[in-house]
Steps between C-alpha positions, in 0.01 A plus 500: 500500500629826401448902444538358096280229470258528801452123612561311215837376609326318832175406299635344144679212687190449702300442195750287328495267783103467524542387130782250457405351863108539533218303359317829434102533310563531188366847466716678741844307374400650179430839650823505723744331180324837334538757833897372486593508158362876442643598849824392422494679164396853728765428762770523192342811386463669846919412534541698159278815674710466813795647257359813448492769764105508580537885382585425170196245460178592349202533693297196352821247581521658821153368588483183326831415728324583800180290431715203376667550829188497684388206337744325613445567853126406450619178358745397748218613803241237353720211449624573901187534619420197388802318626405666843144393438586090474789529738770682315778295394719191678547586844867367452662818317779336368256182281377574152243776644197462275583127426470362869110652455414274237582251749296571795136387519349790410673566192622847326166504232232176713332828735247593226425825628830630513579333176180653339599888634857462377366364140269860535754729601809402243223482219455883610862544508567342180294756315637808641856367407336481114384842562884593610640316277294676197623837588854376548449460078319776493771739668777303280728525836777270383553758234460831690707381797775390243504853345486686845793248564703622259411912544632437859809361364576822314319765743681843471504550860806454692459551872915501586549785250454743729748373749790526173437858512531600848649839578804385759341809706172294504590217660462467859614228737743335275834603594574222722400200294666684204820518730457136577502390214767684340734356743400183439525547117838689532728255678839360364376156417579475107231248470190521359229630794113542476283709745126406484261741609211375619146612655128614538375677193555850469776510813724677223702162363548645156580888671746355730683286180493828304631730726805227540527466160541857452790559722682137441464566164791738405715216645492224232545433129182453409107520659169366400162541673243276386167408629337141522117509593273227508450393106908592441555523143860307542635643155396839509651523866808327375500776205448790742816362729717497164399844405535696838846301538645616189283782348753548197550131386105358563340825390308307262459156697124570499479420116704165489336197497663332786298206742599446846807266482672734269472830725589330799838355270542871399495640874700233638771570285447878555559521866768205486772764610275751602468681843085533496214631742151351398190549671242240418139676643199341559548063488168348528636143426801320568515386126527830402799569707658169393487566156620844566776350714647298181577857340679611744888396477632452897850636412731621735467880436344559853145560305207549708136408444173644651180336522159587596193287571179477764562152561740344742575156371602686182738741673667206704523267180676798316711568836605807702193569627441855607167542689358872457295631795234748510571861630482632851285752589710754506585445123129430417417824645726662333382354133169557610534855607734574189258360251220730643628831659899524363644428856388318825476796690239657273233224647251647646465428892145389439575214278777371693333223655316423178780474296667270784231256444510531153874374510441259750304363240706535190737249729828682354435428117627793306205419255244502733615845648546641166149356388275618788702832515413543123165483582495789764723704322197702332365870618203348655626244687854638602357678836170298573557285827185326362572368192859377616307307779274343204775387323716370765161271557471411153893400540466129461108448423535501160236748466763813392482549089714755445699480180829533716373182740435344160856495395627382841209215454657401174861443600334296782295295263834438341565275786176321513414417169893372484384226763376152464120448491487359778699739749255738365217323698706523768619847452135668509373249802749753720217782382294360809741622728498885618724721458809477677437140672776267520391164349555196671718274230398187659097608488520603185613191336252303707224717335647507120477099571176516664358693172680276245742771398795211538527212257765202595799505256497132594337246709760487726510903590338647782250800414649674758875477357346610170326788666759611658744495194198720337574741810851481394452601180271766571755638755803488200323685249446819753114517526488350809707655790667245733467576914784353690438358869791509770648138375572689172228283321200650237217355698245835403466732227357773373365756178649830392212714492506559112524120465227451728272777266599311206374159619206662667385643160566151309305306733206753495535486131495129466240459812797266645421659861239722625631729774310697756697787648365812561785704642485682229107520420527220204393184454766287237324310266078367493391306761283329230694127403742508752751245551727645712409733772744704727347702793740741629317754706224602710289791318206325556258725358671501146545101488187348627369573220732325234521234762139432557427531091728259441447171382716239687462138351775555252759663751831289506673663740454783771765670722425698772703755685430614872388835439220322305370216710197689601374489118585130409153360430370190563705147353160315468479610060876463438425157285865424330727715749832344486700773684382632872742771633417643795851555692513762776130551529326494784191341454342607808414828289361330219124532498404200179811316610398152599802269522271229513402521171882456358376076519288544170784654301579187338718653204675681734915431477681785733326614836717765686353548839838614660436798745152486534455417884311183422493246788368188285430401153209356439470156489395396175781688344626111418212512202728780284667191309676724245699744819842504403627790739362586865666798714322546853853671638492778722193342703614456877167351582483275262569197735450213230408376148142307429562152405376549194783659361657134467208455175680798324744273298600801225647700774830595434582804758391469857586833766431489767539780842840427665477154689215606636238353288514126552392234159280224535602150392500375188762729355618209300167548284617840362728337218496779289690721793811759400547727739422395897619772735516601855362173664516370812607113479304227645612153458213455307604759245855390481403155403245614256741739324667253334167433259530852379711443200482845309623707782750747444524731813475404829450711829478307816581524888538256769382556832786485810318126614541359122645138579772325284188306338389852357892554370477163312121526337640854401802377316316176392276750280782742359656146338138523296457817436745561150339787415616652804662859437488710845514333854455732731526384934402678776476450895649197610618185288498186695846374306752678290694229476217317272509849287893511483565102381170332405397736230601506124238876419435480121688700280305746391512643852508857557411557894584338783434742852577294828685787719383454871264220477840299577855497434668283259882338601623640162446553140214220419577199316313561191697843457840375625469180274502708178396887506477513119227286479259721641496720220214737578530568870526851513368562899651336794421553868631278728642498871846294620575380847857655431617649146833461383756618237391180279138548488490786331731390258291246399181709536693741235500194225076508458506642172222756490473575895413876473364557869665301820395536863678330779455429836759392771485424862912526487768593235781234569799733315550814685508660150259371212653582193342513171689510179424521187394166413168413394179683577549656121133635503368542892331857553427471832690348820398490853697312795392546889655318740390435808861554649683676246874575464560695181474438101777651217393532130812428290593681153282346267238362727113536444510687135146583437404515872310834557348406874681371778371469882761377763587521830845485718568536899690826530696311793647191278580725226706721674678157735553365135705789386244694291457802699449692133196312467566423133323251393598514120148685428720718211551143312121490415519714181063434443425622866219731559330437834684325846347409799752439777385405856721566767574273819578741753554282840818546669596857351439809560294792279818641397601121356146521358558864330853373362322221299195707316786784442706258351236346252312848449883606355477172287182522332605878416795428319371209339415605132124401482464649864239243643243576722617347886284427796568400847355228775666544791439250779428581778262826423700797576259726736503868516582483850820253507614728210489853682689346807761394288495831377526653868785290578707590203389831399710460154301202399111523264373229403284578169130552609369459195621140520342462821138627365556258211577221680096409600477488099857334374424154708188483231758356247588232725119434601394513183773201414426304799089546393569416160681196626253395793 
């Protein structure tokens, strides 16, 4: 199912599978051979629509699209609704689904009735595909869309032209990355060297490579500065490099009849000896840059090339990846203010705040500031407070049409219409969310699944792994911004606002998602048809209306946010709702809300109830056969699950509220399980874990009494489970030593958390035996009953380890030194030892390691001989943030005050100055600090460290929390 083809991709295979495997009447296998022969014929012609931009499409193909599209959904509604009707499919998810029905007693086409209202309703459907497919002819879209193909091939406008012809006085805000990367581009290496620039449309790419250009240009024999796009026209680019290289000689290149091969011969053998800058601007493709690639000669002339492109695998495939960020404020303002009045200081004091929302919004994107200031630069909106709070509202809602916006929509529509169909679909879904939210990765995968967005690339993939390589994706090609949490991971994300109007006006356009949000007295898109529904806020009087007009038996999905509980209506008419979002509400406030009713929802796939301050689900929740995700998170009292929830044998995600909510037995039922997080284990559930094949993540804590029979029914399972990616242990393990030598984890492995639930003697087995073999484990957390010199050397070997966290009771050497062996790609490394001594960082150690938490006793470092406190932090070239906690028994404040002097001086002189913070044990207090102070009148102790000290220990909570 898709934006492109509505729901033919989920329905066709349904129908081909009631006819090869169904004794059908003869009159509907005729109708259905019919309904599947023309549909496949409309879902080739609806691909050829998808690639035209819908603005360039006539009005009559715009609508015959849409109804096809609808049609589709109609279709797909009647043949669930009857699968519901006789029991839905197998209640085994993983058999032949529609095959194990002809095999019960009742039989997919024996119940007359439904049989008989099925035969009625695709005989219906049948002729209102005719009627589509009539006007399909009758339109002659195969032929139109292949024109409109080719006039977008050869459109006159070029959005980066603008950008080539910059005044230098113009530019704002790029000095720095210009200075960057002229020192990289101007070092002694004689070697060929390539810079790739790479970023969000309309962040300046093809400014910043000009202005480079420019200046680096005086410096070598010979300059070229060609653009790529997305249709490249290989020899005419090829052509243009020749002529701008060598005006004199290929001043008539344009007229030869050359093809490909030959012009790349020619410029090989032209820039054989030559010292050359090239810019290559704007690579939508890799094979565009590989071809490209084979006309460049990689002499030894110290030549330098420069690449931009909005996609990230791109710029790290090409190499020297240069990441451009958007502006500060300062330098926004300063466009901003420039572009309007000549000068910041000319801004009036009564559109200060409004233009600091206004560039909160344009996110730092020189084209958004230069678009939206565009549009107030005019006499009578220059002054008028009013009007520049209007169109900071209309800043993201799609609903701004000015011919400036326009533009700026264009070079974003550059970027969508370059992706896939199907990251498309998944691209406008985000339109439900408001404006700045921060989307949950994990939830929204669960819901692209949940409405049939993802299709396996084969049967042995996981949906989820698919989805979240579509997140990927989406993420590398810039129109989806990436949030990073405090282990350094992308776990969130989130819209530029100009992306965010974009997608809102496609989906409004192609009635992909109805949104109600009033903020701003509008109402996107009819609430007549819906499919999708978004509720985002609580104007009440403006959206009862829409809401209670609204007809809701063909709504698929509906997501509510908690400013909008009160008007979520009743979930009685909802007939084929597959998606049920209602996070963070409280439904206490909602009036229509009756939970109970979620049991008759039988299509429905993805139920987020996390947040809500429910204290029970309702029993019969076991009849939604088709659930594939349930969140109830968040909900303290929310003692337990009903036993019903053992009948829901297509769910694959199960959260549950911190250990708190207990699971009834029978877990071994739910076959089709993923993800299984944050439970408490009985020895029930241990045992029964072992049935759940498919499971991928794991989240589980053992109570302090846990006996060794819990350790063994625990490890028992894990041997089954070889799906198993992420094992996560809290609270108390009955054995380590079953963990350290009795388990052989699958390789595919990528988390394994035990720290404080147990210590182990040393490095487990099944890393010590061969660290190479577990090829994908990137996170390790584990705790030691004493760490030594050798562990970490072995630790180092895991090949793609990119976050460690240790815990000791004792360090054995007095100093643990780390070299630079192994532990080529960790990020992130965190020791705390119960009774520390002290830890050195040799040259070479930790290369790309940009956090490290640690902690020493001020006492042992200084009996040791390190009175310095140097603990070889300057050998950590990637550093940005340290954490150092300070043991403090048996020395004075002045001993204290020696060893944060000593590493404040350190992280100043260190070139990437990191960010340090201290947790010094015991708390210093106030009072313990002046009466040092009174006894030696020549001694402070920094206050400021003092005040900070109730915050600091967070760091260290918020480890131990994240590992209890």
């Amino acid at each position: 199912m898709d934006l492109v083809t509505g729901a033919m991709g989920s329905l066709l295979p349904k129908l081909g599978k009631l006819l090869n495997e169904y004794k059908l009447q003869k009159g509907v296998k005729e109708d259905i051979k019919s309904l599947e022969k023309e549909m496949k014929i409309m879902r080739a012609a609806l691909h050829k629509v998808a690639e035209v931009p819908r603005d360039q499409l006539e009005e009559g193909i715009k609508i015959w699209a849409g109804e096809l599209r609808e049609l589709s959904y109609n279709m797909e509604d009647i043949v669930d609704k009857f699968l519901v009707h006789v029991n839905g499919e197998s209640s085994d998810p993983n058999s032949n689904k529609l095959k194990q029905l002809g095999d019960n007693m009742i039989g997919l086409f024996t119940n007359w009735k439904s049989c008989h209202q099925i035969a009625n309703e695709i005989k219906d459907i049948k002729n209102q595909v005719n009627y589509v497919a009539k006007q399909h002819k009758r339109y002659r879209v195969s032929g139109i869309v292949a024109a409109n193909v080719a006039a977008t091939t050869t459109t006159t406008f070029d959005p980066r032209l603008p950008a080539l012809y910059n005044k230098v006085s113009d530019l704002v805000g790029i000095n720095e990355p210009r200075d960057k990367l002229i020192k990289r581009l101007t070092n002694k290496n004689d070697q060929i060297e390539i810079v790739s620039i790479v970023g969000f449309g309309g962040l300046g790419k093809t400014t910043l490579a000009k202005a480079v250009y420019d200046i680096l240009k005086p410096q070598f024999d010979c300059t070229a500065f060609v653009s790529v796009s997305q249709t490249p026209d290989m020899v005419g680019i090829f052509r243009k490099m020749l002529h701008q290289l060598d005006e004199q000689n290929y001043a008539h290149i344009n007229e030869a009849s050359r093809d490909a091969t030959e012009l790349i011969d020619e410029l090989r053998m032209f820039l054989r000896n030559k010292r050359y800058l090239i810019v290559i601007d704007d690579i939508w493709n890799l094979q565009s840059w590989i071809e490209i690639k084979h006309a460049l000669n990689e002499n030894s002339c110290a030549s330098r090339i420069i690449t931009t492109t909005r996609d990230l695998d791109i710029a790290t495939n090409v190499g020297g990846s240069f990441k451009i960020n958007p502006l500060n404020l300062k330098s926004s303002k300063t466009l901003f203010c420039g572009r309007i009045f000549g000068s910041e200081d000319k801004l009036p004091r009564h559109l200060g705040e409004a233009s600091i929302k206004i560039l909160d919004k344009c996110g730092g994107v020189p084209l958004a500031i230069i678009t939206i200031a565009s549009v107030l630069n005019v006499p009578s909106k220059i002054q008028n407070q009013a009007v520049w709070d209007k169109v900071c509202a209309y800043i993201g809602s799609g609903l701004e049409h000015s011919p400036h916006v326009k533009t700026m929509r264009i070079i974003l529509s550059l970027s969508y219409y370059h992706l896939p169909y199907h990251l498309r679909t998944c691209l406008l879904y985000l339109s439900i969310y408001p404006e700045d939210h921060e989307i949950h990765r994990d939830d929204l995968i669960w819901k692209w699944i949940a409405e049939g967005f993802i299709q396996h690339k084969n049967s042995d993939d996981s949906l989820f792994e698919v989805g979240r390589s579509y997140f990927t994706e989406l993420i590398n090609s810039g129109m989806i911004l990436p949030c990073i949490d405090f282990k350094g991971d992308v776990t969130r994300c989130r819209l530029h606002d100009m992306v965010l109007g974009l997608i809102f006006s496609l989906a409004s356009e192609e009635n992909f998602v109805t949104i109600l949000n009033h903020s701003g007295g509008c109402c996107i898109s009819s609430p007549i048809n819906v499919r999708r529904l978004s509720i985002q806020n609580r104007n009440e009087d403006n959206q009862r209306k829409p809401l209670a007009s609204m007809s809701k038996s063909q709504v698929r999905s509906v997501t509510t946010f908690p400013p909008a509980i009160n008007q979520m209506m009743s979930l009685s008419r909802f007939d084929v709702l597959r998606v049920l979002d209602l996070n963070g509400c409280y439904l206490g406030k909602s009036k229509n809300l009756n939970l109970e009713d979620v049991v008759n929802l039988f299509h429905l796939r993805y139920l987020g109830l996390a947040g809500t301050n429910i204290c029970q689900l309702p029993a019969g929740i076991g009849n939604l056969l088709f659930l594939q995700v349930l969140d109830v998170r968040y909900n303290s009292n929310l003692k337990e699950l009903p036993s019903s929830i053992c009948k829901l044998r297509r769910l694959m995600c199960l959260l549950v509220d911190g250990y708190n909510t207990s699971l009834p037995d029978g877990l071994g039922n739910l076959t089709s399980m993923e993800v299984l997080k944050k439970i408490c284990a009985t020895l029930n559930i241990v045992k029964e874990l072992h049935k759940l094949s498919m499971l991928r993540e794991l989240k589980i804590k053992f109570e302090r009494n846990a006996s060794l029979e819990y350790g063994e029914a625990f490890l028992e399972s894990l041997r089954h489970l070889k799906k198993i990616q992420s094992v996560i242990i809290r609270g108390y393990f009955p054995s380590m030593d079953l963990l350290e030598k009795s388990w052989l984890p699958p390789q595919q492995l990528r988390t394994f958390e035990s720290v404080r639930c147990g210590e182990f003697s040393g490095v487990p087995e099944w890393i010590k035996r061969d660290p190479l073999r577990l090829s994908d484990l990137a996170v390790l957390a584990i705790g030691f009953v004493e760490l030594r010199d050798e562990d970490l050397l072995i630790l180092g070997r895991l090949p793609v380890l990119r976050r460690l966290w240790l815990w000791s009771a004792q360090q054995t050497p007095k100093v643990l030194s780390i070299g630079a062996d192994g532990f080529h790609y960790l990020t992130t490394f965190t020791l705390y030892c119960e009774s520390p001594r002290q830890i050195v960082f040799q040259r070479g150690a930790f290369p790309k390691v940009e956090g490290v938490l640690f902690n020493f006793n001020v006492k042992k470092a200084k009996d040791d001989g390190n009175g310095d406190f140097n603990f070889g932090l300057l050998n950590l070239l990637s550093l940005g943030q340290v954490t150092v906690g300070i043991d403090r028994h048996g020395v004075t404040l002045a001993d204290v005050k020696d060893a944060v002097v000593a590493l404040r001086h350190t992280v100043n002189v260190h070139p990437l100055h990191p960010v340090i913070t201290f947790d010094i044990r015991p708390l210093i207090q106030q009072e313990e600090a002046q009466r040092a102070s009174e006894m030696n009148p020549e001694f402070f102790f920094d206050e400021e460290l003092i005040r900070e000290q109730g915050k600091l220990p967070g760091k260290f909570r918020k480890f131990r929390a994240e590992t209890t």
